[in-house]
Each structure stands twice: as C-alpha cells, then as structure tokens.
N, C-alpha and C positions, 0 to 999 in steps of 0.2 A: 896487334890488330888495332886499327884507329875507330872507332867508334862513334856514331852521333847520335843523340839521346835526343827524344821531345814527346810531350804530351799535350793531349787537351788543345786539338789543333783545332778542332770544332766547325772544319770545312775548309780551313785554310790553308796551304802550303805554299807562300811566294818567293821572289826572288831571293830578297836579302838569308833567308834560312836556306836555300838552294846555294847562296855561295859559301855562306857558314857552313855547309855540311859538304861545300865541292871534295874534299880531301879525304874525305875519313874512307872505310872500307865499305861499314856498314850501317845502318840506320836501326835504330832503337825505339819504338812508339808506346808510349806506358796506357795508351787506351783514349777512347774520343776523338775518336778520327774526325766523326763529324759528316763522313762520306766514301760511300765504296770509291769515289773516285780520288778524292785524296790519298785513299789509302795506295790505290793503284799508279795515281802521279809517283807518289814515294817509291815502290816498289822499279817503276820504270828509270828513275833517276839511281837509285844503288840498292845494291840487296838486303829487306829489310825485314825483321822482328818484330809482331807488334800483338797485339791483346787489346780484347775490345774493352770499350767503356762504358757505364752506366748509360750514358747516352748515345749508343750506336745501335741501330739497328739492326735488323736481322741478318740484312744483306751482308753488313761486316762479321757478325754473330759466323753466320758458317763458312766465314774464311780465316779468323783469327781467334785463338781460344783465349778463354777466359784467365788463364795464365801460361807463361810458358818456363819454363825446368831446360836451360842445356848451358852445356860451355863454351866457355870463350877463354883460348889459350887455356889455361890449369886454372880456370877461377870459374865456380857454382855457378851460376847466374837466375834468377828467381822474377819475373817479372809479371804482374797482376797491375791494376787500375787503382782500386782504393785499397791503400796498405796502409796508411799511417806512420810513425816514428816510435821508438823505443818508449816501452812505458805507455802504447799512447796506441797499437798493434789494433786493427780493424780486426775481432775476433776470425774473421775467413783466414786474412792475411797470416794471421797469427799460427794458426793450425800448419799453413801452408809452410812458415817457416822451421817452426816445429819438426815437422817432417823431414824436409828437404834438408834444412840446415845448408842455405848459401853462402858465398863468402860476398856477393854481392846481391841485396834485396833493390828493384826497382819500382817505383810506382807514379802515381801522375795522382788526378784529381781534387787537391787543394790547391791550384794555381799557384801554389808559392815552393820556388827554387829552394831547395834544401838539401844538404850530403850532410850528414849524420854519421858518425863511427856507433854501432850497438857494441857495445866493451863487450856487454854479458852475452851476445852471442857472436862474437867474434865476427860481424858483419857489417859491411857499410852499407847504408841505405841512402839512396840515391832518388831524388823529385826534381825531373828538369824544370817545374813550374808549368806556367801552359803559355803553347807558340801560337793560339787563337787568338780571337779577339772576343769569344764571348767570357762572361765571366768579371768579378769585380777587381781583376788586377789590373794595374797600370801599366807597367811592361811586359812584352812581350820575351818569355826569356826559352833557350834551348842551353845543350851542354856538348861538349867534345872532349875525347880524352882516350890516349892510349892503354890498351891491357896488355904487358908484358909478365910471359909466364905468372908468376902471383902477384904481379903489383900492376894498381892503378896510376898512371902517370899523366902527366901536362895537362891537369885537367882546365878547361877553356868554358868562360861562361858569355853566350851571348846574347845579349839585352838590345831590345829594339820599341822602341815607345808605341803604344797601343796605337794611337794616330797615323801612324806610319803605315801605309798600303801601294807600295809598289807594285 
C-alpha cells in the first residue's frame, strides 16, 4: 500500500501536494483539516483516513473521529491529532497507545515533521508536520511511503516554502 500522510492543512489542499500525493493509494490526515471542504477536495482526489483537529469544527467532528484504530497491510496503525513523541506522550494519546499497542502511532499538531522509532514500545511514531499555512513553521511539509506486510519503506519527505501558493 503507498501511502500519503499530511496534517494541519488549516484550509489548504493545492496543487503541488496533489502531485506529491498523485501516486500513492491512500491519503492519511493527522487532524486540522481546517474545512469540511478540504476535507472532501481530499476525499474526492483518493481514498482517505483522517481525524479531526483541535481546530476543526463540528462539521468535520461528525465525519471524522477523534482517533482512528485499523490496518494497513499486517501493521497496527493508531492515528489521533495531538500525540506527542516518546517520553513526551499527550496523556489521551498515551492511554490510547496503551491500549491498542500500534506498530505505527500517527499524529499532527506540532507543525514540525518528525518519525521517531519508540524502542520501548516497539513503535514508530510518525508527524508529517503541517501542509497549511497557518501556524509558526516555515515550510510547508507532507510525507509518502510504502507499507509492505510489516515494514515501512521509501519513505519521501516533501517540503514546499510557506510563500509558495499555487
């Protein structure tokens, strides 16, 4: 399964992410959509997974839950908004992983691109950064990457300067 990861679009979806993500199978939304209609551009362009954000509305609220739990190929997959990083676990997130015990944790809402191995609970955690433009980061970043049976492969990180609005 090819894969396209983004968060924290915050109203945004343009070209340059529409070709970065032409290939992939499915689309991944770690929450902050920013609008039922981005959400629905996304949805119309490839079949997508997403979780609302701190910042979305109700409209998004009862089309996208608050986390979602399923697989992809033989791998966990755990995806909620505000998660955090090992050592560092948004008490919800924390619970959440607790539980479930993913082999792949996703999450958004620190603007900044991060994959993390957790050693101690055998998971990787996964933060595409955010594909908006609100927000204090400078670039604009999304991710791509293969799930074959248990492994994640060719992971693709792509960066695009906040100024840039095609």
């Amino acid at each position: 399964m090819y894969i396209g990861l983004l968060s924290d679009t915050h109203g945004i979806f343009d070209e340059p992410f529409r070709q970065f993500f032409g290939p992939v199978d499915e689309i991944w939304h770690a929450g902050d959509f920013g609008s039922i209609a981005v959400a629905d551009a996304i949805s119309a362009f490839k079949p997508l997974k997403g979780v609302f954000g701190n910042c979305d509305g109700n409209d998004i609220r009862l089309d996208y839950p608050g986390y979602q739990l399923f697989m992809c190929e033989k791998m966990k997959v755990l995806m909620t908004h505000i998660g955090g990083y090992p050592g560092r676990y948004d008490p919800r997130a924390r619970a959440l992983i607790d539980e479930f015990r993913p082999d792949i944790f996703v999450c958004g809402h620190s603007h900044i691109l991060k994959v993390v191995n957790d050693r101690k609970r055998n998971m990787l955690v996964i933060n595409p950064g955010a594909a908006g433009l609100q927000g204090f980061h400078i670039v604009r970043t999304a991710l791509r990457f293969r799930i074959e049976n248990t492994e994640i492969k060719n992971m693709e990180v792509f960066e695009l300067p906040r100024t840039n609005m095609k």
